[in-house]
KEKE-3310 file (N, C-alpha, C; in steps of 0.2 Angstrom, whole numbers, plus 5000, padded with zeros to 4 digits):
npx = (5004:5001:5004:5010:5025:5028:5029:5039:5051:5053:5058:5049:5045:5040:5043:5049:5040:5025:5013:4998:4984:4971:4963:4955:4944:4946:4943:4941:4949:4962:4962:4959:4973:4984:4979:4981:4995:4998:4993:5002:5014:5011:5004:4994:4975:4965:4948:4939:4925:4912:4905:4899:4909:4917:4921:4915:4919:4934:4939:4936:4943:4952:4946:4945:4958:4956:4949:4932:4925:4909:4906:4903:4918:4913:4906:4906:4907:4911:4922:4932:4927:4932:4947:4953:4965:4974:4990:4994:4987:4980:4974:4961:4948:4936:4927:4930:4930:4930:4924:4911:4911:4908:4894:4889:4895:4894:4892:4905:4911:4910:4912:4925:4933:4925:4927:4938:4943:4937:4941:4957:4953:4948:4960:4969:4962:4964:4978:4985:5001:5004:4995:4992:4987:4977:4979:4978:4984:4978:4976:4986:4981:4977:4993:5005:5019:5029:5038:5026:5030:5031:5029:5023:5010:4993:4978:4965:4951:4941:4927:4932:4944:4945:4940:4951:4961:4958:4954:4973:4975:4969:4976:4987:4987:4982:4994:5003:4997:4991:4998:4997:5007:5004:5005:5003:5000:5001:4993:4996:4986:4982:4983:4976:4975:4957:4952:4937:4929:4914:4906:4897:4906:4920:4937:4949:4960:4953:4941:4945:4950:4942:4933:4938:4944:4932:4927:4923:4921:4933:4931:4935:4940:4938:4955:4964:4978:4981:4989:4995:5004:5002:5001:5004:4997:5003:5013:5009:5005:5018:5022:5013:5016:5028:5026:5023:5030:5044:5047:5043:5031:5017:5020:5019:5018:5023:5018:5022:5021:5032:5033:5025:5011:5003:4986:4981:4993:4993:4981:4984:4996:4986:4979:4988:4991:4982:4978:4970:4963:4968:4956:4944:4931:4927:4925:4918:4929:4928:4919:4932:4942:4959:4974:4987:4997:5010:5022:5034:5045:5056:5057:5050:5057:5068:5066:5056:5063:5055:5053:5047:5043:5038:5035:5024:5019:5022:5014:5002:5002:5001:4986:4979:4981:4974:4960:4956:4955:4946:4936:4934:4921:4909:4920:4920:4920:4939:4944:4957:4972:4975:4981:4998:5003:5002:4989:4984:4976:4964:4947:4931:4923:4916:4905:4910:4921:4923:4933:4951:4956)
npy = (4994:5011:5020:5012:5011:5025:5027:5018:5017:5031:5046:5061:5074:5087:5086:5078:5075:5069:5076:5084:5083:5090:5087:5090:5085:5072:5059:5057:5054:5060:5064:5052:5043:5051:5054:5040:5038:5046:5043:5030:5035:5037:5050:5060:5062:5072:5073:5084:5083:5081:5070:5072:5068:5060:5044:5034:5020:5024:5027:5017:5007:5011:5012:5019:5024:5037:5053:5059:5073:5076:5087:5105:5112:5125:5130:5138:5133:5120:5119:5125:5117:5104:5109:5111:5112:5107:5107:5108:5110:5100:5106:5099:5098:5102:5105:5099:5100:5102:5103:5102:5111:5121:5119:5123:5135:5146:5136:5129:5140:5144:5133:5131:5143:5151:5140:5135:5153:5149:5138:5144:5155:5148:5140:5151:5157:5146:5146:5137:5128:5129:5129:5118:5119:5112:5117:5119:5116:5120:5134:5140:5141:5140:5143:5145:5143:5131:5120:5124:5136:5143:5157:5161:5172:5169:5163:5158:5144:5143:5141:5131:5134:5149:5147:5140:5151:5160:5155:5151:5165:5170:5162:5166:5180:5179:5174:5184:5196:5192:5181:5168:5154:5148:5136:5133:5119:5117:5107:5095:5084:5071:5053:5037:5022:5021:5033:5041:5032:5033:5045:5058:5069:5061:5060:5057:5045:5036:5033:5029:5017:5008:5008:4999:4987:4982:4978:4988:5006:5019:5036:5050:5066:5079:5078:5070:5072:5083:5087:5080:5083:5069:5063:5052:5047:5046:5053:5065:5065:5064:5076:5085:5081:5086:5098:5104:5106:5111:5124:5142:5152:5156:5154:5146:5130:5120:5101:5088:5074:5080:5077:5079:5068:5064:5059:5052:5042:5041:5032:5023:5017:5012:5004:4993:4989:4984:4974:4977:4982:4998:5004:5020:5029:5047:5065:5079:5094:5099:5114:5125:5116:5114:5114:5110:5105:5105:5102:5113:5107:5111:5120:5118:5105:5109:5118:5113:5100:5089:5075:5067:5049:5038:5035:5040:5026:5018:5022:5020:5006:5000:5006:5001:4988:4988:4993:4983:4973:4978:4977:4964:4950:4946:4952:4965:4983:4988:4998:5008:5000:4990:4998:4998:4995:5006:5014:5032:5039:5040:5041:5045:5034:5040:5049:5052:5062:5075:5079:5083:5084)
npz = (5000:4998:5009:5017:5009:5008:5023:5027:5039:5037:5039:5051:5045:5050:5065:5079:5090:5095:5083:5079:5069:5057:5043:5031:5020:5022:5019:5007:4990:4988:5001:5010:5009:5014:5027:5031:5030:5038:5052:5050:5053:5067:5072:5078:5070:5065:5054:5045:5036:5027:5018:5006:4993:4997:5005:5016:5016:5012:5027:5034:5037:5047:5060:5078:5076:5070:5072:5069:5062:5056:5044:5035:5027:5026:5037:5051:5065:5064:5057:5067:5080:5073:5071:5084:5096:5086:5078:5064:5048:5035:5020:5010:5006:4993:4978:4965:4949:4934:4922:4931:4939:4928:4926:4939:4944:4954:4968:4967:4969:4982:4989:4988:4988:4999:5006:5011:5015:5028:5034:5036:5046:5056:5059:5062:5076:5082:5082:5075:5066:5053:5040:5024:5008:4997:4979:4963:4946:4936:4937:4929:4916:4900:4895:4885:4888:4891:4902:4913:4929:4944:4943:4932:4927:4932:4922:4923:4916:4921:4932:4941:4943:4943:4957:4962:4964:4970:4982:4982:4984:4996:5006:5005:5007:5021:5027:5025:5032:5041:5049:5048:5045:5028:5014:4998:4986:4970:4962:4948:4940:4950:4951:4956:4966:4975:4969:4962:4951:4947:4946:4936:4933:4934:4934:4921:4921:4931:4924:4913:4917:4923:4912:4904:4908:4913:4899:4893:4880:4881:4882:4875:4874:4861:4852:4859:4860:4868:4883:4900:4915:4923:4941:4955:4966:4978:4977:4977:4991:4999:4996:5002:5016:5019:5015:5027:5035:5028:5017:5009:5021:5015:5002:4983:4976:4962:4961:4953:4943:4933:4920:4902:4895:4884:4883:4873:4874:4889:4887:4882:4889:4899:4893:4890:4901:4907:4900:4889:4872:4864:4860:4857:4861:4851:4858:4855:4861:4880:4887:4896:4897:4897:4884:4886:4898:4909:4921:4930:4942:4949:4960:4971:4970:4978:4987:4996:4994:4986:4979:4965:4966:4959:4943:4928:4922:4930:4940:4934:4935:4944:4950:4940:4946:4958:4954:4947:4955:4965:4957:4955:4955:4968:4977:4991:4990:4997:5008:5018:5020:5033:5047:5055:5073:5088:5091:5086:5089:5099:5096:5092:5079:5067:5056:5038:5024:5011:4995:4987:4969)
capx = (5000:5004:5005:5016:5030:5029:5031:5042:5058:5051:5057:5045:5049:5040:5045:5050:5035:5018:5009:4991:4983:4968:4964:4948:4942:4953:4938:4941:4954:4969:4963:4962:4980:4984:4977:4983:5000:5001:4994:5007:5019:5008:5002:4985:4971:4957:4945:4932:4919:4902:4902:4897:4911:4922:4919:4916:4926:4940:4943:4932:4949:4956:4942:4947:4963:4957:4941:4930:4919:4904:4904:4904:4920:4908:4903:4913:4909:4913:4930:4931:4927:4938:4953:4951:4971:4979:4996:4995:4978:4981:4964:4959:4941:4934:4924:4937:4928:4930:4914:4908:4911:4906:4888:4889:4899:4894:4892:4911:4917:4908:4916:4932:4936:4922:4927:4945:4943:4934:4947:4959:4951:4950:4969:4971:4961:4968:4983:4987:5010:5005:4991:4994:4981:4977:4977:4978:4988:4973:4976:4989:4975:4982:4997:5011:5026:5031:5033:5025:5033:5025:5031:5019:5003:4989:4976:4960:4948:4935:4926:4936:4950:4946:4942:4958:4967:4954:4960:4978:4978:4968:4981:4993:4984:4981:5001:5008:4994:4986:5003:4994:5008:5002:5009:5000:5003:4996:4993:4994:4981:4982:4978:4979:4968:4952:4950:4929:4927:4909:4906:4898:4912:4925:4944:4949:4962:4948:4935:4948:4953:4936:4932:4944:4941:4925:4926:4919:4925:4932:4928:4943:4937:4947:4958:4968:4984:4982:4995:4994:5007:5001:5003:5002:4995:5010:5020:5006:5005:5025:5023:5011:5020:5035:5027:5020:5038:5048:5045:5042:5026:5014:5022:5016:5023:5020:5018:5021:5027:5037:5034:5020:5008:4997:4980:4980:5000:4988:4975:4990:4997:4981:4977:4994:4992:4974:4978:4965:4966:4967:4952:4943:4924:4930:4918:4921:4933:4924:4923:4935:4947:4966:4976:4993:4998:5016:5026:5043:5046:5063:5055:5048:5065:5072:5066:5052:5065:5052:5056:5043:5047:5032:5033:5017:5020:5023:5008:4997:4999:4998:4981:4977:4979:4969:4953:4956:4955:4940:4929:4930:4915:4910:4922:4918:4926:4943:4949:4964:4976:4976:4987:4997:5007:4998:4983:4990:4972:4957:4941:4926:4924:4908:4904:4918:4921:4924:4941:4954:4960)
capy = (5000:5018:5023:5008:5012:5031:5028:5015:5019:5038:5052:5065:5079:5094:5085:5070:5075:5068:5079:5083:5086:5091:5084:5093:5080:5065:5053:5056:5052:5058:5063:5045:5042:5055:5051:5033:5040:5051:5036:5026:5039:5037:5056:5062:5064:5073:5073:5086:5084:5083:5066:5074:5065:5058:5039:5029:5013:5024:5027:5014:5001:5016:5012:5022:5028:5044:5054:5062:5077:5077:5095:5108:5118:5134:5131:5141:5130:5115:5121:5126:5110:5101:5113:5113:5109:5106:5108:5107:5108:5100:5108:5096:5097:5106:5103:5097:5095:5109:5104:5103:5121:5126:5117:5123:5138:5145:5130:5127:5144:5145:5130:5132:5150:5153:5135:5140:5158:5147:5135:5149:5159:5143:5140:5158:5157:5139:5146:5133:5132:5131:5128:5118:5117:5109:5121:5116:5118:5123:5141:5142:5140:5139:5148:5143:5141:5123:5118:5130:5137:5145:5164:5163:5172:5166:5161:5155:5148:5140:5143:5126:5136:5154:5148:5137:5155:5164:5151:5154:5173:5170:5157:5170:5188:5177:5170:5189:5202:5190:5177:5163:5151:5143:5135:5130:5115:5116:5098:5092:5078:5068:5048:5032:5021:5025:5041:5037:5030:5033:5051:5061:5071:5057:5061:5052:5040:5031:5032:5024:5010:5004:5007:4994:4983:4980:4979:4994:5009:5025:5041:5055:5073:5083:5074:5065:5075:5085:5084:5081:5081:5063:5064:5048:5049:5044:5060:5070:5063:5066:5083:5088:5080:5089:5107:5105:5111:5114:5129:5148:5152:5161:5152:5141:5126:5114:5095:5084:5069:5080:5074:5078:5064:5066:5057:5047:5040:5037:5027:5015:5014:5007:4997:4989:4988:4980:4968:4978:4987:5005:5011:5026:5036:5052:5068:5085:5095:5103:5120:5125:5111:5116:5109:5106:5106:5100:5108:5113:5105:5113:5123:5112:5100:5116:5122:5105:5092:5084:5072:5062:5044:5034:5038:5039:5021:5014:5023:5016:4998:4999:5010:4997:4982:4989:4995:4975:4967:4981:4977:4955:4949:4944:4954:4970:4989:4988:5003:5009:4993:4991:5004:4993:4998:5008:5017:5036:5043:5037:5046:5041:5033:5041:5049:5057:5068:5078:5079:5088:5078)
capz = (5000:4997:5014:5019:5005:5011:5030:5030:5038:5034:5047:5052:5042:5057:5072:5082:5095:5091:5080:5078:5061:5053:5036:5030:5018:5024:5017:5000:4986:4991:5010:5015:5009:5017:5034:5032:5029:5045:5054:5052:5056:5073:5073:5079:5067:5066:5049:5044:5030:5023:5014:4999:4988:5000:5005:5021:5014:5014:5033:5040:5041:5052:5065:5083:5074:5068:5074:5063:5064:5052:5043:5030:5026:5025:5041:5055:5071:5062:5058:5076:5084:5070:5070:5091:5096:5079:5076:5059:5045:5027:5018:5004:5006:4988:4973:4962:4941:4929:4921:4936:4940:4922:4927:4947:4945:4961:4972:4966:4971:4987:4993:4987:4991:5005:5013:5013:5022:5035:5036:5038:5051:5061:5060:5066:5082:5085:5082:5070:5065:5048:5034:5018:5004:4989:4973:4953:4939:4932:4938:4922:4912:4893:4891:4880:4892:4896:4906:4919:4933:4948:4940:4926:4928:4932:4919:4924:4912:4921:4937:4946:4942:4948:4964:4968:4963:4975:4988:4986:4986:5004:5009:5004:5013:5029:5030:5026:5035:5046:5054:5047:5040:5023:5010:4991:4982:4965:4961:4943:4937:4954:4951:4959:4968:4977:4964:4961:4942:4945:4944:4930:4933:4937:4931:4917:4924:4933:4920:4906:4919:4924:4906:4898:4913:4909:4890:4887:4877:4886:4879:4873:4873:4858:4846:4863:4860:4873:4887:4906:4919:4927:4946:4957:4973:4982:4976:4981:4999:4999:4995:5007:5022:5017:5017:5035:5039:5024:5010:5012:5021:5008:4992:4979:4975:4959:4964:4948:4941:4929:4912:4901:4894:4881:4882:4868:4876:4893:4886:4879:4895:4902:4889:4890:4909:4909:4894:4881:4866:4866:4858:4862:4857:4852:4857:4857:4867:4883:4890:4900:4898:4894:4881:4889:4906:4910:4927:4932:4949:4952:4966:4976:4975:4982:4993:4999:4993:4986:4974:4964:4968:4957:4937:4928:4919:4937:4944:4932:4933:4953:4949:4936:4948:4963:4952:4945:4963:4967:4951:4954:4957:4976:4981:4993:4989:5001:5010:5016:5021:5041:5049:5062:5080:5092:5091:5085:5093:5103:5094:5088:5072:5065:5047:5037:5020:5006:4993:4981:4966)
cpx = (5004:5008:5010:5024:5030:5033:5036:5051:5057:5053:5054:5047:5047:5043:5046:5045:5030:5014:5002:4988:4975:4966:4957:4948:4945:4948:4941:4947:4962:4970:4965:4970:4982:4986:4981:4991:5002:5000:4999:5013:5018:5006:4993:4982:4965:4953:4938:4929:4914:4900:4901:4900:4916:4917:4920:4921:4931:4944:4940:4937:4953:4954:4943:4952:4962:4950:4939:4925:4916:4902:4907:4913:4918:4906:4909:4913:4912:4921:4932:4932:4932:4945:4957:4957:4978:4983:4996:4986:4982:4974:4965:4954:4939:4928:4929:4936:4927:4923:4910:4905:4907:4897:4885:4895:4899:4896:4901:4915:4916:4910:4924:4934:4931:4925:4934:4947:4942:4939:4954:4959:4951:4956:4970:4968:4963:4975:4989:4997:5009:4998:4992:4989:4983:4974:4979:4981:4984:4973:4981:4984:4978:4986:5001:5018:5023:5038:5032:5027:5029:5025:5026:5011:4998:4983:4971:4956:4944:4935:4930:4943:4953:4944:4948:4964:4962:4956:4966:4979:4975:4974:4988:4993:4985:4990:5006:5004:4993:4992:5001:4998:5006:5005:5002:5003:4999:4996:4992:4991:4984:4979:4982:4974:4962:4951:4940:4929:4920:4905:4902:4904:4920:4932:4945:4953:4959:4944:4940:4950:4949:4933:4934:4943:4936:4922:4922:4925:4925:4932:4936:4938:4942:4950:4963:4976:4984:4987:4993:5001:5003:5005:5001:5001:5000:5014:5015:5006:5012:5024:5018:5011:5026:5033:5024:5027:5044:5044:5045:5037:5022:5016:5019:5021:5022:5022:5016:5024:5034:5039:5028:5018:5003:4992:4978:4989:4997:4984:4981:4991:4991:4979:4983:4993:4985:4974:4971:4968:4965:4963:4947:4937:4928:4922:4921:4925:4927:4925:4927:4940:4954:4969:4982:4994:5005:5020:5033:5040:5050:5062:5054:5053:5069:5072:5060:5057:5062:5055:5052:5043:5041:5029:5026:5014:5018:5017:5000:4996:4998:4990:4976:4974:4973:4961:4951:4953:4948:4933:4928:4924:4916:4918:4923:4924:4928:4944:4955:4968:4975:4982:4991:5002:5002:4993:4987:4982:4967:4951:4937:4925:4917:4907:4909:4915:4919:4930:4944:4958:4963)
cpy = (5006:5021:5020:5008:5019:5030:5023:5017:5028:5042:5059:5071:5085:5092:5080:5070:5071:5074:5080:5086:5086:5091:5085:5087:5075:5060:5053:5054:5053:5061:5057:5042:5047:5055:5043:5034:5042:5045:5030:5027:5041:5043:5057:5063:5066:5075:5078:5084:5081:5075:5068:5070:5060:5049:5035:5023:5017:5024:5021:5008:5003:5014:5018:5026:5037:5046:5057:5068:5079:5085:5098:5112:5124:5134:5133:5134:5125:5116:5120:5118:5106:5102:5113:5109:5104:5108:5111:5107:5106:5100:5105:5096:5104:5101:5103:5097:5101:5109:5102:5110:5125:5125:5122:5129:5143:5143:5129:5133:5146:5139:5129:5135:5150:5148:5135:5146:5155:5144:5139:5154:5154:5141:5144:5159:5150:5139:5139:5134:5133:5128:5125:5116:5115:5115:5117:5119:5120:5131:5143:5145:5138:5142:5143:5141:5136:5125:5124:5128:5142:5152:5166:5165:5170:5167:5159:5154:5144:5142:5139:5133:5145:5152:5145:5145:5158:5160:5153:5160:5174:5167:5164:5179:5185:5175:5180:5196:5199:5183:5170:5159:5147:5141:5130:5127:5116:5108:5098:5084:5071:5062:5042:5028:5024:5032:5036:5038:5034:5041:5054:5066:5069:5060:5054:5046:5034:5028:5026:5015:5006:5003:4998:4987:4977:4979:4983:4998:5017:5031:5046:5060:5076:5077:5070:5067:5081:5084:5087:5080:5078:5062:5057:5050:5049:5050:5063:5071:5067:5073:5088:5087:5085:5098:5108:5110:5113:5121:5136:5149:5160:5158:5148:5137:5123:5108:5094:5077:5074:5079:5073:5072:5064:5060:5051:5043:5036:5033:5021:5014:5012:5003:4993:4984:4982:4974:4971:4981:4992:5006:5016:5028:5041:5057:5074:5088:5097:5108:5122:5119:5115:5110:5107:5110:5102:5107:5106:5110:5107:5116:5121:5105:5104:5118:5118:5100:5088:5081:5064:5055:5037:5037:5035:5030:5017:5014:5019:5009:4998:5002:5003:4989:4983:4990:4985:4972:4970:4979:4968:4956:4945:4949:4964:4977:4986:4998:5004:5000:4996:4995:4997:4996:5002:5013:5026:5042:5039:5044:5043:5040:5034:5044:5051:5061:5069:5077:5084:5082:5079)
cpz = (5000:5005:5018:5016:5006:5018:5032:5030:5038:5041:5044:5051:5044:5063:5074:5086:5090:5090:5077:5072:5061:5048:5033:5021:5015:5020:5010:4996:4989:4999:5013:5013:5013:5027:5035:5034:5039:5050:5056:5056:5065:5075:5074:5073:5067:5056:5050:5037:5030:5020:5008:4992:4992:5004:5012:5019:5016:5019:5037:5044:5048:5059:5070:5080:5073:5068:5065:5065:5055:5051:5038:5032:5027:5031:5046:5064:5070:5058:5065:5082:5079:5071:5080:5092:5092:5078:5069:5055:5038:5024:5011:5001:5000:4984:4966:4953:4939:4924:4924:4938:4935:4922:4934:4947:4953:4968:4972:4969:4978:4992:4991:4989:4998:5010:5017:5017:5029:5039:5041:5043:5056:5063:5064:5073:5084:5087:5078:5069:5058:5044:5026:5014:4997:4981:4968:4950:4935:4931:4931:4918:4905:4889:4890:4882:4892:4894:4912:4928:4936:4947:4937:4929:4927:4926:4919:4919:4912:4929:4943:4947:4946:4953:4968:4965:4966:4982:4990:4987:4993:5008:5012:5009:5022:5031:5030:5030:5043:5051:5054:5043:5037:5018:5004:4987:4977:4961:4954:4942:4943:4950:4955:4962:4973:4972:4962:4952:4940:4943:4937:4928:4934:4929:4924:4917:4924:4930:4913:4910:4920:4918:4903:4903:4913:4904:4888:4884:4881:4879:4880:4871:4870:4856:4852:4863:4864:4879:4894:4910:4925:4934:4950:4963:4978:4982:4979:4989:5001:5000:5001:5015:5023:5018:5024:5037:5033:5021:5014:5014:5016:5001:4989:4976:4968:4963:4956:4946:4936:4922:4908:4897:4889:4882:4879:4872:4882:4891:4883:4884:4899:4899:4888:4898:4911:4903:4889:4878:4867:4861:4862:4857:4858:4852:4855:4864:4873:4886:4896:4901:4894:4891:4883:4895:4907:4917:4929:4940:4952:4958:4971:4977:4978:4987:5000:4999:4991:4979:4971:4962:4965:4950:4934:4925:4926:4942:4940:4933:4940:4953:4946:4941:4956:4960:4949:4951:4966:4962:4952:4958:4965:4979:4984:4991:4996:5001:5011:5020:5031:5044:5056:5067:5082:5091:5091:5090:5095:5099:5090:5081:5071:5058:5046:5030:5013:5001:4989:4977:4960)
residu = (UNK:UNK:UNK:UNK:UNK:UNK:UNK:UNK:UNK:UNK:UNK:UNK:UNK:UNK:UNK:UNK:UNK:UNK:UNK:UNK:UNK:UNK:UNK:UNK:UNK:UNK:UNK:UNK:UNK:UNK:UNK:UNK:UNK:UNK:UNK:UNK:UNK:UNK:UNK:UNK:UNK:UNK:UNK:UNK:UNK:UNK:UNK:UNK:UNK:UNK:UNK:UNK:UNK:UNK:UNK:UNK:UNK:UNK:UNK:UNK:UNK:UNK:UNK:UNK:UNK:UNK:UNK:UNK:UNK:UNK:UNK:UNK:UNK:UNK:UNK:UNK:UNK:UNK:UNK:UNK:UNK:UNK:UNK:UNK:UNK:UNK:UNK:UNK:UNK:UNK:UNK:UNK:UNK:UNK:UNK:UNK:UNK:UNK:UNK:UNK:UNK:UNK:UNK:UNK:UNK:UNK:UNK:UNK:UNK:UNK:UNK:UNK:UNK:UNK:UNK:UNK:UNK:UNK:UNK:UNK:UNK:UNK:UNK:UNK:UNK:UNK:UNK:UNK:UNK:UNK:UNK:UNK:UNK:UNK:UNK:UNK:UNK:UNK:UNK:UNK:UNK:UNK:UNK:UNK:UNK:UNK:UNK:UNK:UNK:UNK:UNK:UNK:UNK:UNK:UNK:UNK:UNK:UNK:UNK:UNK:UNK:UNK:UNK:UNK:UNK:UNK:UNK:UNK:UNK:UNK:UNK:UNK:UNK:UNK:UNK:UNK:UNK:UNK:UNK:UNK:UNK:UNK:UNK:UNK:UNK:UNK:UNK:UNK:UNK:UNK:UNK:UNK:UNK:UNK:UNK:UNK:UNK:UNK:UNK:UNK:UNK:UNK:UNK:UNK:UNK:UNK:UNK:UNK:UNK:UNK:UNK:UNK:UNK:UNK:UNK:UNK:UNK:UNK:UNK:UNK:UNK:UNK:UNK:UNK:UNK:UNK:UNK:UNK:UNK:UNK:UNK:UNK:UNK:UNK:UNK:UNK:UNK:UNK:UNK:UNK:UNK:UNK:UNK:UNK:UNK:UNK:UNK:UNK:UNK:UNK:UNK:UNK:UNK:UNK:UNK:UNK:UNK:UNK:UNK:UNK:UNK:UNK:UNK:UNK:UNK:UNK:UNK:UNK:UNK:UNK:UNK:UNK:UNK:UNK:UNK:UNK:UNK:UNK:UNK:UNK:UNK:UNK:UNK:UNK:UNK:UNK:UNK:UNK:UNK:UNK:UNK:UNK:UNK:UNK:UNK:UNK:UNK:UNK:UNK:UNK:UNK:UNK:UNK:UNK:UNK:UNK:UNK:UNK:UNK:UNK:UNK:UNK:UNK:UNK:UNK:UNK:UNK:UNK:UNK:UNK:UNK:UNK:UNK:UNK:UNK:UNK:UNK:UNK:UNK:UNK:UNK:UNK:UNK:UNK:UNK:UNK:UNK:UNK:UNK:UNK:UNK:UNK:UNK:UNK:UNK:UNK:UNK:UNK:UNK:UNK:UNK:UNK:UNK:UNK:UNK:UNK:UNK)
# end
């Protein structure tokens, strides 16, 4: 498991003490890695969110390990009570789908950016040591440098996309008016297991692996030559343990594998990976999707040391064999792997979250 090839042998990159963390929608994609991670490292856990997208199966192996407080981002007490003795808050919990956003442009900017100020403001009477959030490369939008570096101005050209750049500019006011350290990873095209296939807004990773799977045919938006910088969840997790105590507070990092992919190049690597052929329905492009995306990492080996340790090839077929072993028949979605050594917190295990992917 992801969490087990992270933590093993891993030294605690804020402290040797036990550390207490806030993982605002730890249920989801790449929260419950996340959480499982810190768990092993034996650190306190506390989980906010809503259920909305994020899934019971993923914490329920956790049992007692890690509480949970059932609540929105937008809401201030439920921060409050979440946030109440935290060291540390990694803010995951958003609405993550750009035709999502372009449906629900609102809905997407009022939990992104409003649930963030709240996050925020929670930190800061907690007194939180630092805040790290989940933003997108999406903020580029579709300029012409590659690969893009966190210099280039911002770009929005969807609503997903102004609110994770209404995010970091609060991240950013709160860490240099308000003494609120934060740090922004901007994530490129997170995938890996648990990512939800099922979604009308599901990432295409998930959709082309369950696709092929099943002998169906996945669908390619746009002529497939598009490019993504393919990010495994493992790197992600890496990188956001890393800026709990590394980076400058107030900055922006990218988090990537490093190397773009075009679309049509993914769909061969899972159709290699899954033993089918690669075909694909073609639609039209959709709005607000950008046509290349590929990130400099230098900054983030610099000054996070992060260093993406699960190329996209390699992330695929681990992706490939866990959605395989989730789709046989009779047998039940699995969650995270059983964390094992001592209990890292005593807390009720009751509803859980939301995510960023």
């Amino acid at each position: 498991m992801i969490a087990r090839a992270l933590a093993r042998g891993a030294p605690r990159p804020y402290r040797s003490a036990v550390a207490r963390f806030l993982v605002t929608g730890g249920a989801g994609f790449i929260g419950s890695h996340v959480v499982e991670y810190l768990l092993r490292l034996r650190e306190q856990v506390v989980v906010l969110d809503d259920l909305s997208s994020g899934r019971r199966e993923n914490l329920a192996p956790l049992g007692e390990r890690v509480q949970v407080v059932l609540g929105d981002v937008r809401d201030p007490a439920a921060c409050a009570e979440a946030v109440r003795g935290a060291d540390f808050v990694l803010h995951l919990a958003a609405l993550t789908s750009v035709p999502r956003s372009v449906a629900e442009p609102a809905a997407t900017f009022d939990v992104n950016a409003t649930g963030t100020l709240r996050v925020l403001e929670a930190a800061r009477a907690a007194k939180a040591k630092r805040v790290v959030l989940a933003s997108s490369s999406s903020v580029y939008g579709d300029s012409a440098v590659s690969p893009k570096v966190e210099t280039l101005p911002p770009n929005p050209l969807s609503p997903y996309a102004a609110s994770k750049l209404a995010a970091e500019g609060l991240a950013q006011a709160w860490a240099r008016s308000l003494g609120v350290p934060t740090i922004a990873l901007r994530f490129f095209n997170v995938f890996g297991p648990r990512q939800d296939p099922k979604s009308q807004y599901a990432a295409v990773v998930p959709r082309f692996v369950t696709a092929m799977l099943s002998g169906g045919t996945p669908i390619v938006y746009g002529d497939g030559k598009q490019t993504r910088d393919f990010t495994y969840v493992e790197n992600a997790v890496q990188a956001l343990v890393l800026a709990v105590r590394q980076g400058v507070p107030g900055s922006v990092y990218n988090v990537a594998g490093g190397k773009a992919t075009t679309v049509l190049d993914l769909l061969g690597m899972i159709a290699k990976a899954a033993g089918a052929k690669a075909r694909a329905e073609r639609q039209p492009a959709r709005p607000g999707d950008i046509l290349h995306s590929h990130a400099d990492v230098a900054k983030a080996r610099k000054e996070l040391g992060f260093a993406p340790s699960v190329d996209v090839a390699e992330g695929i077929r681990r992706t490939v064999e866990w959605y395989r072993r989730e789709t046989r028949p009779g047998v039940a979605p699995a969650g995270p792997a059983t964390v094992a050594g001592p209990s890292a917190m005593a807390g009720p295990g009751g509803p859980q979250p939301t995510i960023e992917g």
